[in-house]
C-alpha positions in Angstrom: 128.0 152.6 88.7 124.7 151.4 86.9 126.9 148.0 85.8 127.3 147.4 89.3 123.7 148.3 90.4 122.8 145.8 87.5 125.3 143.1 88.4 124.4 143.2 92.1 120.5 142.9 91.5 121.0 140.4 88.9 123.2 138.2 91.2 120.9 138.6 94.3 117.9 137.6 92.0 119.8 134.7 91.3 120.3 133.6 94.5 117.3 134.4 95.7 115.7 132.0 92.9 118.2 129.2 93.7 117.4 129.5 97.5 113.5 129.3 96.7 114.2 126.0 94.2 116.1 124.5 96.7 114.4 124.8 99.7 111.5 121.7 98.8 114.3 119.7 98.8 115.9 120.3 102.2 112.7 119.3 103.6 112.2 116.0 101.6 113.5 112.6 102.5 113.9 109.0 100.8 112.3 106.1 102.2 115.7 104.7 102.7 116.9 107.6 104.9 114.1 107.3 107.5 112.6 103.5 107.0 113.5 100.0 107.1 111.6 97.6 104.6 112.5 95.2 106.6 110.8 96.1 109.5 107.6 95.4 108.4 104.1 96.3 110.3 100.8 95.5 110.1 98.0 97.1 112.9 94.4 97.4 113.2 93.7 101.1 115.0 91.3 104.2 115.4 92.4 107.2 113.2 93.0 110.0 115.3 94.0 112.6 113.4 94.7 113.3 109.3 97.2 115.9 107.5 96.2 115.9 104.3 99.5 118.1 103.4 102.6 118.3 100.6 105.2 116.4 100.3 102.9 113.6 102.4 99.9 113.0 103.8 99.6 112.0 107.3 97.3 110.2 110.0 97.7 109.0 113.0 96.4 105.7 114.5 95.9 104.7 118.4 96.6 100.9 118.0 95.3 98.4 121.2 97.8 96.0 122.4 96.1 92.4 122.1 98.2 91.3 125.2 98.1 94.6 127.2 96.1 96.4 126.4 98.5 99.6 126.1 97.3 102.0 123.9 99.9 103.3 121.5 99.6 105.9 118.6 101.3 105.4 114.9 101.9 108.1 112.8 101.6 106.7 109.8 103.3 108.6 106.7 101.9 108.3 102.9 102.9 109.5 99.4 102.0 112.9 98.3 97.6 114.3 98.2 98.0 114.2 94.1 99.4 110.4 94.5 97.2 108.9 96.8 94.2 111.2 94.4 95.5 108.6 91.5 94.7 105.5 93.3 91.5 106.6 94.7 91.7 108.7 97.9 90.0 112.0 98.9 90.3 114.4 101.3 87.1 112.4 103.2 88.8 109.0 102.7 90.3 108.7 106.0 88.2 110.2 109.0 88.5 110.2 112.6 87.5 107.6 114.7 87.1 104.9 111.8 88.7 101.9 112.2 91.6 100.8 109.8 94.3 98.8 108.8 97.5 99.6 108.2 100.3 97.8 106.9 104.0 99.1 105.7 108.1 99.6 107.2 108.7 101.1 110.5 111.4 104.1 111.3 114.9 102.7 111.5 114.5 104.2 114.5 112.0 101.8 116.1 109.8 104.6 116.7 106.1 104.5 115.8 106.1 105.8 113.1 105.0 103.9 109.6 105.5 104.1 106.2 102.0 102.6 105.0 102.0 100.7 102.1 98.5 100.0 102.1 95.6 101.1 104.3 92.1 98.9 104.8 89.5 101.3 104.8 85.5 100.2 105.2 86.6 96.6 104.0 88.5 98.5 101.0 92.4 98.0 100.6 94.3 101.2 99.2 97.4 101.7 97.8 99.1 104.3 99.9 101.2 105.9 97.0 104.4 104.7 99.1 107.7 105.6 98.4 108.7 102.2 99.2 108.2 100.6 96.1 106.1 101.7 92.8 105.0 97.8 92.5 102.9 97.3 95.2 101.1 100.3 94.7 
């Protein structure tokens, strides 16, 4: 009976720890699955709101149509808070209300939503630790 007890807690620990490894995974995507590199943007627009969060860090942009004047926001997705800490970004790097520019892929989906491969910031262009390339970063 204690060989069982053993087996059984020895299994569920098991896949308890292969449910916990896998799980960051499930929630992670390529740049391939969700972008098209050869739909390439480039906008001027007000940051209105930042996620500095794992696996990517996030902001969003309300970008002014020249010819409408339609207001539409981007969220704009970048590489990971210890990647962009590499190439010079911090946690105050991006703030709301400052004017940027952003320039990367849009979704397959023709959504707005951007893959930024570099963002202008106060006249300063920055890598955006995209999972696009590892050249143009």
């Amino acid at each position: 009976m204690r060989r069982q007890v053993k087996a059984l807690l020895a299994a569920s620990v098991a896949a308890g720890a292969l449910l916990v490894a896998a799980t960051p995974v499930l929630g992670h995507h390529s740049f391939a699955a969700e972008f098209d590199s050869a739909k390439t943007v480039n906008f001027n627009g007000i940051v209105t709101k930042v996620d500095w969060l794992n696996p990517h860090v996030y902001f969003y942009v309300d970008v002014k149509d020249p010819k409408t004047g339609k207001v539409t926001n981007w969220g704009c997705e970048m590489g990971s808070p210890n990647g962009l800490a590499r190439q010079g970004w911090t946690r105050s790097t991006l703030k709301i209300g400052m004017l940027v520019n952003v320039e990367g892929s849009q979704a397959k989906d023709g959504s707005n939503i951007a893959n930024a491969r570099t963002v202008t910031v106060d006249g300063k262009k920055l890598g955006a630790a995209s999972s696009e390339s590892t050249t143009n970063q």
